[in-house]
Backbone as CSV, one residue per row, in Angstrom:
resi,resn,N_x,N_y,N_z,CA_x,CA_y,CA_z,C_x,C_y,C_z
1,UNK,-21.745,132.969,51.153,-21.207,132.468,52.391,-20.120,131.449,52.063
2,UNK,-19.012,131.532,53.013,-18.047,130.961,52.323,-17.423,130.174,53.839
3,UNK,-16.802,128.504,53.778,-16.822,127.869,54.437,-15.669,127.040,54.453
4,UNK,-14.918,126.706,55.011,-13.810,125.912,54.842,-14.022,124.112,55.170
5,UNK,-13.190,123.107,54.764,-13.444,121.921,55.354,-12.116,121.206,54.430
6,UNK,-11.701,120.004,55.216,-10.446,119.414,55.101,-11.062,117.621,54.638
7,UNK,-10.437,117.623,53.015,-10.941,116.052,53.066,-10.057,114.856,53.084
8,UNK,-10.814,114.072,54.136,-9.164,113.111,54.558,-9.277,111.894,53.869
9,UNK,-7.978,111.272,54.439,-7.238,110.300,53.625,-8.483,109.224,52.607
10,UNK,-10.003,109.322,52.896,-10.900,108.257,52.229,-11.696,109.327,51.158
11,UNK,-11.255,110.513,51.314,-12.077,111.351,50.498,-13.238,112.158,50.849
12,UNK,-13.383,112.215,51.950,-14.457,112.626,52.713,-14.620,114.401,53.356
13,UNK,-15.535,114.536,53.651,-15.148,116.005,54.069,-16.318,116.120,54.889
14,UNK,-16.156,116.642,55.634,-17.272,117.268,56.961,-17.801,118.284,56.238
15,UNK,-18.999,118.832,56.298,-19.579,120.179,56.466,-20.025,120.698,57.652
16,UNK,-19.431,121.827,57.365,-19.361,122.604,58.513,-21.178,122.598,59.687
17,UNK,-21.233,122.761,60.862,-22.187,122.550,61.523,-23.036,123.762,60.678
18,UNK,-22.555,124.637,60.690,-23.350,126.236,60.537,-23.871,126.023,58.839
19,UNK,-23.180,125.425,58.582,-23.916,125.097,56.590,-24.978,123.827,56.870
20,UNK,-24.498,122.968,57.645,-25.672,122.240,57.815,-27.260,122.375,58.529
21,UNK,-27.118,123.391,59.566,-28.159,124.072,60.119,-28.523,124.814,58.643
22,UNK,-27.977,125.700,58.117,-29.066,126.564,57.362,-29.330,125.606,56.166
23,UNK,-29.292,124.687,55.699,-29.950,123.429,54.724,-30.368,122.429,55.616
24,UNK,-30.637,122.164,56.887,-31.183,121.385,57.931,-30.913,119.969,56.924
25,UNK,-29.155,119.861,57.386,-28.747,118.674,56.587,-29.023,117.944,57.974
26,UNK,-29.545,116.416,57.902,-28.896,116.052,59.535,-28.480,114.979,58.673
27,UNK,-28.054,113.457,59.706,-27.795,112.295,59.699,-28.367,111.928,58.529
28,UNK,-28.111,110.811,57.214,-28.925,110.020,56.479,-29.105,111.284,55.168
29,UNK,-29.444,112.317,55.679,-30.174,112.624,54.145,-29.229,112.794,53.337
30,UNK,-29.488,113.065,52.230,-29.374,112.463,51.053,-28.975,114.302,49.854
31,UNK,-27.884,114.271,49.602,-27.771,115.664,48.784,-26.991,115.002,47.536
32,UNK,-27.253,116.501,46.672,-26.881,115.998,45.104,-25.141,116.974,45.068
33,UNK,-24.419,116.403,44.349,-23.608,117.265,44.346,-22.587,117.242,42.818
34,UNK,-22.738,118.539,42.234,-22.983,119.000,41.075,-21.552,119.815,41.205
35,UNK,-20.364,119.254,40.071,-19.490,120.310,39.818,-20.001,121.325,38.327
36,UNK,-19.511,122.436,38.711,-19.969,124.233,38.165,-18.344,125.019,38.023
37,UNK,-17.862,125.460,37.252,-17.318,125.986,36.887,-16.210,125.716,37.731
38,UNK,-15.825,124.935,37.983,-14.668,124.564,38.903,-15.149,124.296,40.114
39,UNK,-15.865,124.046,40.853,-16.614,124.167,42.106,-17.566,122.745,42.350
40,UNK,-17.112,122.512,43.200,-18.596,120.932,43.722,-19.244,122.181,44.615
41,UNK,-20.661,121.787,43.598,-21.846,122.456,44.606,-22.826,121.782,45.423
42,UNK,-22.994,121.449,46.556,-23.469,120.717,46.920,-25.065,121.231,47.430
43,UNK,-26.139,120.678,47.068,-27.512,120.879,46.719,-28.180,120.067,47.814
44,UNK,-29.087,120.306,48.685,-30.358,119.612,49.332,-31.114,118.802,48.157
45,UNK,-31.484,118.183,47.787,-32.707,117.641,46.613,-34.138,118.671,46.938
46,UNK,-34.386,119.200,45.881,-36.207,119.544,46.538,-36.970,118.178,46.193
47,UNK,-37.818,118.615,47.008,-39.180,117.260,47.030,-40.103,117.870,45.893
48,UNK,-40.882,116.986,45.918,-41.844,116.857,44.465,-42.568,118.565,44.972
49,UNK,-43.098,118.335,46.394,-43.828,119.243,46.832,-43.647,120.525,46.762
50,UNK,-42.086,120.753,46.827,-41.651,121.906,47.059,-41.302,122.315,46.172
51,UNK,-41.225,121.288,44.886,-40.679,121.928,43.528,-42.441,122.457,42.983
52,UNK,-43.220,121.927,42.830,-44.984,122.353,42.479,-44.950,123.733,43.394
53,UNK,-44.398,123.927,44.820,-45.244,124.601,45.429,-44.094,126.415,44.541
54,UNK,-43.106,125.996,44.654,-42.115,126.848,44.143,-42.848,127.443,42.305
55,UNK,-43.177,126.430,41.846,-43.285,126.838,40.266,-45.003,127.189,40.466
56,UNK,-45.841,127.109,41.093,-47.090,127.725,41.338,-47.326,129.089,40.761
57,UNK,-47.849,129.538,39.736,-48.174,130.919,39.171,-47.058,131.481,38.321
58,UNK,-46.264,130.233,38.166,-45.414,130.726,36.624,-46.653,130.260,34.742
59,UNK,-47.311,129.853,35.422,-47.791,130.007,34.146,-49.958,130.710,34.595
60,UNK,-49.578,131.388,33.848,-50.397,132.101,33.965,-52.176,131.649,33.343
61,UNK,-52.749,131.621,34.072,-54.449,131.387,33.760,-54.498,131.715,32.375
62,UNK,-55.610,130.944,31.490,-55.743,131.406,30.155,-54.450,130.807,28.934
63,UNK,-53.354,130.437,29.608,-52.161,130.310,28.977,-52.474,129.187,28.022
64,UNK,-51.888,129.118,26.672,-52.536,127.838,25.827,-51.281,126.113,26.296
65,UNK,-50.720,126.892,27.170,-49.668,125.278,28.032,-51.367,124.527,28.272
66,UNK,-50.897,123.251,27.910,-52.349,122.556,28.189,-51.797,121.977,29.774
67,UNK,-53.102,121.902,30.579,-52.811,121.426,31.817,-52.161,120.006,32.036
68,UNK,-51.658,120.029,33.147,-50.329,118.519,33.245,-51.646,117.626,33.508
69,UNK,-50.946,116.615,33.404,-51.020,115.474,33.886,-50.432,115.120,35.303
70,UNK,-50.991,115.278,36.637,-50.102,114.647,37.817,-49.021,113.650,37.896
71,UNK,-50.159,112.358,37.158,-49.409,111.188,37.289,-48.050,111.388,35.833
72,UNK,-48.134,112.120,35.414,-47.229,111.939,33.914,-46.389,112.893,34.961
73,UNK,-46.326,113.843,35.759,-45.661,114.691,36.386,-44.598,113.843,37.280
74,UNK,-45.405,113.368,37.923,-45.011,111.954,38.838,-43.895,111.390,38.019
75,UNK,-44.410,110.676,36.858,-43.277,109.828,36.614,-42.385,110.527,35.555
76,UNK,-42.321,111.982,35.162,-41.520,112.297,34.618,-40.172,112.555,35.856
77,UNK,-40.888,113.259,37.415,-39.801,113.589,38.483,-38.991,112.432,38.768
78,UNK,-39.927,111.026,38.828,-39.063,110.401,39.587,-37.845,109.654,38.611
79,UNK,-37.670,109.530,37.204,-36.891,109.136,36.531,-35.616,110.385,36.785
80,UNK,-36.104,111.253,37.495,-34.438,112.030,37.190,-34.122,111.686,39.030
């Protein structure tokens, strides 16, 4: 999906209403934004929750990965 926007004289740029509905950007929050091969990509942050709930059943039962630690989980996320 491809989107246009104009950034003025302070550096700024609107996103478009229709990109912000489908990342339910509103007022205040807070995005990361990452240049890629020539490109600023601009990213929602996932939450702790949604990153656990996303990686759920990549490692498989039996696997010799020894089980995490929450709290070591915890404070490995929030340093980045």
């Amino acid at each position: 999906m491809t989107d246009e926007a104009v950034v003025d004289s302070k550096g700024r740029i609107v996103i478009p209403k229709r990109l912000r509905e489908i990342l339910d950007l509103r007022e205040g929050t807070k995005v990361k934004l990452l240049v890629e091969e020539g490109k600023i990509v601009v990213m929602k942050p996932v939450t702790s929750k949604e990153f656990i709930r996303e990686m759920e059943g990549f490692i498989k039962e039996g696997s010799p990965i020894q089980m995490a630690n929450p709290l070591k989980l915890k404070e490995i996320w929030e340093k980045q």
